[in-house]
LUMROFI-840607 format. One line per 3 residues: number of its first residue (from 1); for each residue x, y, z of C-alpha. Coordinates in nm, 4 decimals, decimal comma, padded with zeros to 6 digits, always signed. Last residue first. Layout:
N
NUM) X Y Z | ...
***
This chain:
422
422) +03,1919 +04,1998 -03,1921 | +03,3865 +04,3229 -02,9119 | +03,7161 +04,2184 -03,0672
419) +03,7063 +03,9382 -02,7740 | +03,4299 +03,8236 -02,9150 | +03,4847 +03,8209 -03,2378
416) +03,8215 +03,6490 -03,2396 | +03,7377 +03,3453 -02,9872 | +03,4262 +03,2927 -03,2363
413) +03,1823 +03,1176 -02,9248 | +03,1101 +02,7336 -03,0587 | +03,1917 +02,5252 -02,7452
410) +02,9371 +02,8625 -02,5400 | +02,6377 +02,7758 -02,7507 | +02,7183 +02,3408 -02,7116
407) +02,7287 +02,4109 -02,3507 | +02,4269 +02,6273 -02,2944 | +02,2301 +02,3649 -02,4858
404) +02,3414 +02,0507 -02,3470 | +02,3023 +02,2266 -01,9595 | +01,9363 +02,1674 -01,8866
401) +02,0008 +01,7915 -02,0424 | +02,2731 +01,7486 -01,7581 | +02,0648 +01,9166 -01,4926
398) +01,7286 +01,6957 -01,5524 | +01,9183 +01,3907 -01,5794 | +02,0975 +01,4913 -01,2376
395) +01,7651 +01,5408 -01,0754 | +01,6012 +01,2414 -01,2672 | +01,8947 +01,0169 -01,0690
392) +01,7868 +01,1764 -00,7575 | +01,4349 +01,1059 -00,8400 | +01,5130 +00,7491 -00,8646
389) +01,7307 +00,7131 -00,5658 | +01,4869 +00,8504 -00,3059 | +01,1648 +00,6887 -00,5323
386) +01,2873 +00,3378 -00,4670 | +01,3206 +00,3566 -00,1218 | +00,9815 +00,5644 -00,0731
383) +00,9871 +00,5141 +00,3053 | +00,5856 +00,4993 +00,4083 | +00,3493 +00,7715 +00,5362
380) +00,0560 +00,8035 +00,7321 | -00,1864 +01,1013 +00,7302 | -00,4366 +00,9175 +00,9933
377) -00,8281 +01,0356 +00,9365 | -00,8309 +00,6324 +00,8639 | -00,8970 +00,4792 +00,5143
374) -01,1398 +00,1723 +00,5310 | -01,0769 -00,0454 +00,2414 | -01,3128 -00,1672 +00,0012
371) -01,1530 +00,0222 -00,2650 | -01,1179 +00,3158 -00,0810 | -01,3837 +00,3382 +00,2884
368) -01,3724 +00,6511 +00,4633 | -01,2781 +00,7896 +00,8225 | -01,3730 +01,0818 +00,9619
365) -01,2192 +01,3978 +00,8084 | -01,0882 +01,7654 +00,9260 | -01,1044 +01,7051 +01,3225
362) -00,9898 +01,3402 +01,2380 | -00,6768 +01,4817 +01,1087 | -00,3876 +01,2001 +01,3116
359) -00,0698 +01,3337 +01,2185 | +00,1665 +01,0166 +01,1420 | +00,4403 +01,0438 +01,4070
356) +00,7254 +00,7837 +01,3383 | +00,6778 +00,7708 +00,9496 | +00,6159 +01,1440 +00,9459
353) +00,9247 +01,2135 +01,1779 | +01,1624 +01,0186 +00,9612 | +00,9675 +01,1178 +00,6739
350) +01,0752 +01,4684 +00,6799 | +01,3958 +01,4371 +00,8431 | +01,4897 +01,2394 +00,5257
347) +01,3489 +01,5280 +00,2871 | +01,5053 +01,7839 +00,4106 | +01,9049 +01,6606 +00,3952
344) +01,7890 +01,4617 +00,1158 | +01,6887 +01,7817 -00,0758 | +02,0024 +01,9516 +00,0303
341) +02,2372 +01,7090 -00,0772 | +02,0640 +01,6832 -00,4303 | +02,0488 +02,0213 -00,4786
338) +02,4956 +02,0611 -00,4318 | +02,4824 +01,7914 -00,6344 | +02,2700 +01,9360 -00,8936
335) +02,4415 +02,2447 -00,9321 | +02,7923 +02,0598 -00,9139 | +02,6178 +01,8683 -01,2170
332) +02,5567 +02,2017 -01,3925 | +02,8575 +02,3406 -01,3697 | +03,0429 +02,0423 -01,4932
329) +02,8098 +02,0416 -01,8078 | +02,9637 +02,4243 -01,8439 | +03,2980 +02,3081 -01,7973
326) +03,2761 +01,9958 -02,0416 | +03,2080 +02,2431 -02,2963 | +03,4477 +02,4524 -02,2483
323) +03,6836 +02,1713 -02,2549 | +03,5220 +01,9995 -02,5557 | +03,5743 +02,3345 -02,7527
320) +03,9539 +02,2343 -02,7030 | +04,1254 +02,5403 -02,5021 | +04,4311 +02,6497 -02,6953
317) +04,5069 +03,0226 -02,5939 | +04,2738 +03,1691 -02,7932 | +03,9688 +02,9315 -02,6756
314) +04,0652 +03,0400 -02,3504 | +04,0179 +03,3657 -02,4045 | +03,6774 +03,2983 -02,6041
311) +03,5336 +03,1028 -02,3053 | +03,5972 +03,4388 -02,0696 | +03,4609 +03,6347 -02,3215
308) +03,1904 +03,4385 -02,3190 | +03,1724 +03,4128 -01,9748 | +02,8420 +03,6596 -01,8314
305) +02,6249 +03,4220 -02,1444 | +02,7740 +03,1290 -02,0010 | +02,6031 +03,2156 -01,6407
302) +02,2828 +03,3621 -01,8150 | +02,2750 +03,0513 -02,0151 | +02,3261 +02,8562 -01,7064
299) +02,0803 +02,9907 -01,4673 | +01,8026 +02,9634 -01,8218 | +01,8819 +02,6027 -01,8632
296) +01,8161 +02,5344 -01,4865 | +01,5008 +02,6957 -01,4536 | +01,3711 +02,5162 -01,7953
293) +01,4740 +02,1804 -01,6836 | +01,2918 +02,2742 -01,3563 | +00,9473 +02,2763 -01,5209
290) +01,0265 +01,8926 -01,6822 | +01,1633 +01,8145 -01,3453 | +00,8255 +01,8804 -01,1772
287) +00,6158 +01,6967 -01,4197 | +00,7937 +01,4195 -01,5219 | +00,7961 +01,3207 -01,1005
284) +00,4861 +01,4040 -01,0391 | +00,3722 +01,1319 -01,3142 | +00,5788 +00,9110 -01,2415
281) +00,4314 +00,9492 -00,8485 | +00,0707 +00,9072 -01,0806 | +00,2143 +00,5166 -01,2402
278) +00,2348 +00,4272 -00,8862 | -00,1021 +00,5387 -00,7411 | -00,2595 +00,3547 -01,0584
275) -00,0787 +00,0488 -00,9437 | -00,1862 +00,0748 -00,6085 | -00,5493 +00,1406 -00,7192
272) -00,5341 -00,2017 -00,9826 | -00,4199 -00,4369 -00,6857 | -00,6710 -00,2737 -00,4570
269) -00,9912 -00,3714 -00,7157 | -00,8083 -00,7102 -00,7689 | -00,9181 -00,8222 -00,4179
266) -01,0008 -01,1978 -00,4467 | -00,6612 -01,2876 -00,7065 | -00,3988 -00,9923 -00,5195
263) -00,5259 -01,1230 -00,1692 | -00,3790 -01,4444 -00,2756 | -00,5160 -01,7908 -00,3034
260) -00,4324 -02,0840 -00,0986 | -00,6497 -02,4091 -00,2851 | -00,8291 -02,7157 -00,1450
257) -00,9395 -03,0533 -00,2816 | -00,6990 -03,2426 -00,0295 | -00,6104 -03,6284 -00,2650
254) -00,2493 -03,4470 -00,3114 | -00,1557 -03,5270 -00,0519 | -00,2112 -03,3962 +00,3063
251) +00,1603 -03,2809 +00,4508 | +00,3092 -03,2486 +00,0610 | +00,0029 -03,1203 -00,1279
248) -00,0931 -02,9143 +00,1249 | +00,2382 -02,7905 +00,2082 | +00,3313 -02,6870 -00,1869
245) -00,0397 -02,5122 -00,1590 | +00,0919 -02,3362 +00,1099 | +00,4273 -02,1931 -00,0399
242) +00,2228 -02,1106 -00,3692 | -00,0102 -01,8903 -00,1874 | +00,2932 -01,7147 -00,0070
239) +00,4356 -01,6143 -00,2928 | +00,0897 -01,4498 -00,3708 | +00,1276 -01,3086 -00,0394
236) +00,4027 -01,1454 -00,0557 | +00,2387 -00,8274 -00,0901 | +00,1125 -00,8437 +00,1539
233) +00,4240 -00,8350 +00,4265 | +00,3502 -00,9781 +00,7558 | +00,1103 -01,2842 +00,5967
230) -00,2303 -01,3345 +00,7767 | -00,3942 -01,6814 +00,6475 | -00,8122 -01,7422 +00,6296
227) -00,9044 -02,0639 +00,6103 | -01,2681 -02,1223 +00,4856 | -01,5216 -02,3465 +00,4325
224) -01,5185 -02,6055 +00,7470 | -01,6713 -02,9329 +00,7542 | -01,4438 -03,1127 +01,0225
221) -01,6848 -03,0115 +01,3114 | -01,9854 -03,1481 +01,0811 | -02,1984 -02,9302 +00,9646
218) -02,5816 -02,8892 +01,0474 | -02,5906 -02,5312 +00,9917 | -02,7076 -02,4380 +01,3255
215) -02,4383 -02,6859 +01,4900 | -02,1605 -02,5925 +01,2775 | -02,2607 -02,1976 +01,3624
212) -02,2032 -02,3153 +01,7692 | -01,8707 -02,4844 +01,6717 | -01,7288 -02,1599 +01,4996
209) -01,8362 -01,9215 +01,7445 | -02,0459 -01,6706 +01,6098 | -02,0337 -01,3400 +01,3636
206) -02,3308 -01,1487 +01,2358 | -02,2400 -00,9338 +00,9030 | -02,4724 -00,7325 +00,6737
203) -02,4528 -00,3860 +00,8134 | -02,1597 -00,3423 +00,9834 | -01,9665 -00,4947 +00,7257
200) -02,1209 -00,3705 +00,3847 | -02,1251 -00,0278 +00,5950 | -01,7412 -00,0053 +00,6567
197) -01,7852 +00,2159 +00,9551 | -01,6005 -00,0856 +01,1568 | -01,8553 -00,1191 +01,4498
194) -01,8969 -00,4283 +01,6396 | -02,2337 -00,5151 +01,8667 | -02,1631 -00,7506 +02,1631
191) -02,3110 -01,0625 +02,3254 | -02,6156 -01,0843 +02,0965 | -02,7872 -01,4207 +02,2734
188) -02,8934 -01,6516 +02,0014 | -03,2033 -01,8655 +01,9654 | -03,2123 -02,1084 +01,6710
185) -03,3074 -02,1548 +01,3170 | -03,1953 -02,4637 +01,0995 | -03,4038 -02,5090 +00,7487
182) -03,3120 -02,8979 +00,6404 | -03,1088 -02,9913 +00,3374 | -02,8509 -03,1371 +00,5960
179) -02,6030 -02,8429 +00,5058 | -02,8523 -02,5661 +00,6686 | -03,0637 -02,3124 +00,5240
176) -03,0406 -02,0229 +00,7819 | -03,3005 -01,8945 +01,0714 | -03,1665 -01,7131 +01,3657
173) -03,3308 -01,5557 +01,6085 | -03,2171 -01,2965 +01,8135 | -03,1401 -01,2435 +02,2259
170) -03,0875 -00,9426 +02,3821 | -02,7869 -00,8960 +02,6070 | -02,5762 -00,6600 +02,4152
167) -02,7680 -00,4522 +02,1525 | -03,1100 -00,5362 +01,9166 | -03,3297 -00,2967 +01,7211
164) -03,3316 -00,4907 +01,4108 | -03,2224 -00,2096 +01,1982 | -03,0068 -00,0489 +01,4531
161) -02,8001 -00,3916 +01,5368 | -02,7488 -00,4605 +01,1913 | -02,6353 -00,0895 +01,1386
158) -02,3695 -00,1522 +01,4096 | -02,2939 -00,5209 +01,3145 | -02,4065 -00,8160 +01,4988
155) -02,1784 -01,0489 +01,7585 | -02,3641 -01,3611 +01,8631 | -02,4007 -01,5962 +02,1703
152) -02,5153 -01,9451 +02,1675 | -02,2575 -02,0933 +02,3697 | -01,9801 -02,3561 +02,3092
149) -01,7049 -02,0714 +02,2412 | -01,7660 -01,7388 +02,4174 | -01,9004 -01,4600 +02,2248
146) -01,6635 -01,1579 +02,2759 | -01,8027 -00,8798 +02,5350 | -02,0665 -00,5966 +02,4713
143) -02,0117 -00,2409 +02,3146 | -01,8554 -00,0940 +02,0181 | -01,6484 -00,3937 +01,9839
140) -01,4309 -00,3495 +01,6785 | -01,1126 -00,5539 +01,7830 | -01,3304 -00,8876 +01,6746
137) -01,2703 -00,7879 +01,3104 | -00,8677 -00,7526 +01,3778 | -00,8070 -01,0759 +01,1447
134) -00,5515 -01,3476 +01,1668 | -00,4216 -01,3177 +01,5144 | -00,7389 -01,2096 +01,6399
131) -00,9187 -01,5250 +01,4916 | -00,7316 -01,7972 +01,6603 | -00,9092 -01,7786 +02,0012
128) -01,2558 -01,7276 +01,8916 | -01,2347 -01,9732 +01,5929 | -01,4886 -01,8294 +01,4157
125) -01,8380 -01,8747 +01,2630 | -01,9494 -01,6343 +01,0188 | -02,3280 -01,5318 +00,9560
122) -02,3704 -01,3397 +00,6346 | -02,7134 -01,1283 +00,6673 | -03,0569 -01,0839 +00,5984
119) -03,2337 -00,8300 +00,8726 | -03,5640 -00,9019 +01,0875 | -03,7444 -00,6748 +01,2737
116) -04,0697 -00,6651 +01,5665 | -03,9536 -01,0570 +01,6247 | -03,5878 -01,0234 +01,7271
113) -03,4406 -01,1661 +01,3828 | -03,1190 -01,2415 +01,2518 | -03,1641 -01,3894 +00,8846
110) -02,9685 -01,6449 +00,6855 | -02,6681 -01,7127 +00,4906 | -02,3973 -01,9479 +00,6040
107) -02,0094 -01,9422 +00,6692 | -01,7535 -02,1573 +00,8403 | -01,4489 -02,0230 +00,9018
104) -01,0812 -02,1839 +01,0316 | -00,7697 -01,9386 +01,1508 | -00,4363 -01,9319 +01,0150
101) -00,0958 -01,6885 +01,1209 | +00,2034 -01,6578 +01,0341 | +00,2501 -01,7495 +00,6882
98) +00,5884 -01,6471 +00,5041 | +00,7706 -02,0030 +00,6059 | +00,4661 -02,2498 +00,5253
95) +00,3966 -02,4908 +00,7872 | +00,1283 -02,2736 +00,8784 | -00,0913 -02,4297 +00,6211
92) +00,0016 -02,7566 +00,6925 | -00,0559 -02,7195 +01,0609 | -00,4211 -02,5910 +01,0174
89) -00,4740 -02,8598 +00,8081 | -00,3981 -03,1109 +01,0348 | -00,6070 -02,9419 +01,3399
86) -00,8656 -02,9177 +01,0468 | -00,9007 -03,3011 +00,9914 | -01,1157 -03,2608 +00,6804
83) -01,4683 -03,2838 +00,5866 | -01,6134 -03,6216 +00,4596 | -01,8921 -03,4123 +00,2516
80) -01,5617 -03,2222 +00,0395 | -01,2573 -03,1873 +00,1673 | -01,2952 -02,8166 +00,2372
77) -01,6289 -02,7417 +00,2525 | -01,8481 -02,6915 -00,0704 | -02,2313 -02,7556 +00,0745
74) -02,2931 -02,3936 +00,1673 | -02,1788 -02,2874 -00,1832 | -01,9820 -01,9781 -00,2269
71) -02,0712 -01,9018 -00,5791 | -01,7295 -01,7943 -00,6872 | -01,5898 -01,9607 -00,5149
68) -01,5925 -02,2808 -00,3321 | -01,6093 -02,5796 -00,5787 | -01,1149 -02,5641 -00,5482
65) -01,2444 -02,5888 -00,1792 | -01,0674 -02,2776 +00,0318 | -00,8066 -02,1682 +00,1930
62) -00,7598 -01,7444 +00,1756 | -00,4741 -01,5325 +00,1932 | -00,3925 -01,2109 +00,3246
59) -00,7174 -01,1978 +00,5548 | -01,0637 -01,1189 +00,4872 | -01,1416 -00,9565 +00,7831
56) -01,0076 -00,5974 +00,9045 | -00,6323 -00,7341 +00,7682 | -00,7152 -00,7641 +00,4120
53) -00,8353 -00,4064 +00,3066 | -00,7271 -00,2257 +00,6239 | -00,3742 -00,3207 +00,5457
50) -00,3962 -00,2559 +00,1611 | -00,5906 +00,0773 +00,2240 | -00,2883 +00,1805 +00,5127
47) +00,0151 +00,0321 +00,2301 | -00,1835 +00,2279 -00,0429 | -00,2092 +00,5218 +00,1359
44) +00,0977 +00,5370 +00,3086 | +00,2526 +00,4904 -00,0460 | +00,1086 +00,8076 -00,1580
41) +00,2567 +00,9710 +00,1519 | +00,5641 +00,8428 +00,0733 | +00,5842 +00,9181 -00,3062
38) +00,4582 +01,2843 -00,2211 | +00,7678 +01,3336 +00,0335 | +00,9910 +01,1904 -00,2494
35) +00,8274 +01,3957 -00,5321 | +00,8220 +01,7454 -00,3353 | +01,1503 +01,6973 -00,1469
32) +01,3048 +01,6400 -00,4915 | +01,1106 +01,9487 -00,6479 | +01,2515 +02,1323 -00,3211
29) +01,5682 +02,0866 -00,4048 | +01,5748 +02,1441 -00,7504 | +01,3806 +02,4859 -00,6947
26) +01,6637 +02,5660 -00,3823 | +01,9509 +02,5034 -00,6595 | +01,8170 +02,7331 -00,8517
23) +01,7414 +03,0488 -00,6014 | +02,0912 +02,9445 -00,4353 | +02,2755 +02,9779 -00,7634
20) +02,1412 +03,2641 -00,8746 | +02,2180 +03,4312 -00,5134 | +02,5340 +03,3397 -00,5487
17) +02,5963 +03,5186 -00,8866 | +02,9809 +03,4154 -00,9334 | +02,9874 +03,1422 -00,6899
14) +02,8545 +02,8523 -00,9224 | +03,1413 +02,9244 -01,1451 | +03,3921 +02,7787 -00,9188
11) +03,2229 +02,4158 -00,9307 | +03,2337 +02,4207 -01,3472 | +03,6191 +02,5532 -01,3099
8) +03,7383 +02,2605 -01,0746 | +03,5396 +02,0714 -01,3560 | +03,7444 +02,1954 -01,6467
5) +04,0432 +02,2040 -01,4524 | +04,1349 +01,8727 -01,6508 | +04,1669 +01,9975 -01,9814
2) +04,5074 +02,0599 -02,0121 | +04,6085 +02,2764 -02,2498
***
């Protein structure tokens, strides 16, 4: 007999009991909406903690002296006491194909006083003009203007600004230990205050121009400690890293003491919550096709169960076991086709219009900070490439080993018996 109608037969079954087969094939369905639609907002979360992470201020890579960290030494600039030509650098470092943007920094510790209140803090300098493009920290102006390079003008934090009493158009004192071995303090004017509800930030941070910090710190122009990098996609950045120290070596020689590290090396707390976000979608995904295996198994006993006497006539006449067999594994992958389609036929709209139009639930939840990045009230979600074919492939998987059992119970129905009635 010929065996081939074995599938036409699998596909045919699926319209005895309709409404079986709809109540099934919906549960697949919506387990594969479930995972994908979960995978993509779980992404979101990483990709908007990743983005906030790196791209508020610290950058996707990070230039610095080989001496630098972890201590972060005043005296350990790039190139050591003889500085470096940072227009040169700059260009070496952009030189790279993944970078596309680079900024210089120069940091210090000191205090920002207004007499009544003082506060201890990180003062940055900046390239004003370069720094957007690397970082969106100077985005966060709650109130006030930029500082303008060549003056004496500094932004402050939000909590910096409360403790010490201070806001746009008073003017501070600084005092910080500067590279000359002397103590170099200084009168600033507080252009603007910036507010990023990360507290650490807002409450420990002053930033000035680069050139005006230089001066207070007794630094050189070409004594710089930082440059920070923005890379489009981060996590290419530690390809990235080895792209720019490749141009250092070959625009500067190797005689530069300086080193591009990755987000992935400073950062390592993000590194280890995206991959604990990953292994959880595996997680979902075990989960809700390990419950469906069972819904599956028991639509196709009940379906072979109905056809045994079916099975049995064909049996008689000459069917191989394998054909019945093969029918009832047939059954089930038309089941999981017809799930499949229908899953990705919800599930794309889905994050098409979630990708496009995140819903923004700041009436439910202000913002928070997650491993050191801020998460917005902003329900965003990414395309789960991976996960669309993966938990289609654990959809079929899940029908075919739903069906072994059913199909090895109806290969091994007594033709005589049960068509006797026994």
């Amino acid at each position: 007999m010929d065996e081939r109608p074995g599938w036409r037969i699998g596909w045919r079954n699926l319209g005895r009991n309709r409404r079986r087969t709809w109540i099934t094939a919906s549960g697949l369905a919506l387990g594969y909406v479930a995972v994908v639609v979960m995978s993509g907002l779980a992404g979101g979360l990483v990709a908007e903690m990743v983005d906030n992470g790196t791209g508020i201020l610290t950058g996707q890579l990070q230039v610095h002296s080989a001496e630098y960290l972890p201590d972060r030494s005043l005296y350990a600039t790039i190139g050591g006491r003889d500085g470096v030509d940072v227009e040169s650098l700059l260009r070496a470092v952009t030189s790279a194909p993944e970078v596309a943007a680079a900024t210089p920094r120069v940091f210090g510790a000191g205090l920002v006083s207004t007499g009544s209140a003082t506060a201890a803090g990180v003062l940055m300098g900046v390239d004003i003009d370069r720094e957007p493009g690397v970082s969106r920290i100077l985005t966060t102006l709650r109130e006030g203007e930029l500082p303008r390079t060549g003056r004496n003008e500094i932004l402050i934090g939000s909590e910096m600004a409360r403790q010490v009493a201070a806001g746009a158009g008073d003017t501070v004192v600084l005092v910080a230990p500067a590279g000359d071995g002397s103590l170099g303090n200084d009168l600033f004017v507080v252009s603007g205050v910036f507010e990023t509800t990360l507290t650490d930030l807002d409450l420990a941070w002053a930033i000035a121009p680069i050139d005006a910090l230089q001066t207070l710190l007794a630094l050189p122009t070409g004594r710089i400690h930082e440059v920070a990098v923005r890379v489009e996609d981060p996590w290419a950045a530690p390809h990235a890293a080895e792209s720019v120290n490749a141009a250092l070596t070959e625009t500067l020689g190797g005689d530069l003491d300086a080193e591009a590290r990755a987000w992935t090396e400073f950062r390592p707390e993000m590194v280890d919550y995206a991959r604990l976000t990953e292994s959880m979608q595996w997680v979902l995904l075990v989960v809700i096709f390990g419950m469906a295996i069972f819904g599956v198994a028991n639509t196709l006993l009940m379906s072979s169960f109905e056809r045994r006497k079916e099975f049995a006539l064909l049996l008689a006449l000459g069917a191989r076991p394998r054909m019945i067999a093969g029918s009832v594994l047939a059954e089930a992958v038309s089941l999981a086709t017809l799930s499949l389609l229908a899953g990705v036929a919800i599930a794309v709209p889905i994050l098409v219009w979630w990708h496009r139009a995140p819903p923004d639930v700041s009436w439910l939840y202000g913002g928070f900070t997650m491993s050191g990045g801020l998460m917005r009230p902003i329900l965003r979600v990414e395309y789960p490439w991976s996960m669309l074919g993966l938990t289609g492939l654990s959809l079929f998987f899940t029908a075919t080993v739903a069906a072994v059992l059913p199909a090895i119970r109806s290969a091994r129905i007594p033709p005589a018996d049960t068509l006797s009635g026994r």
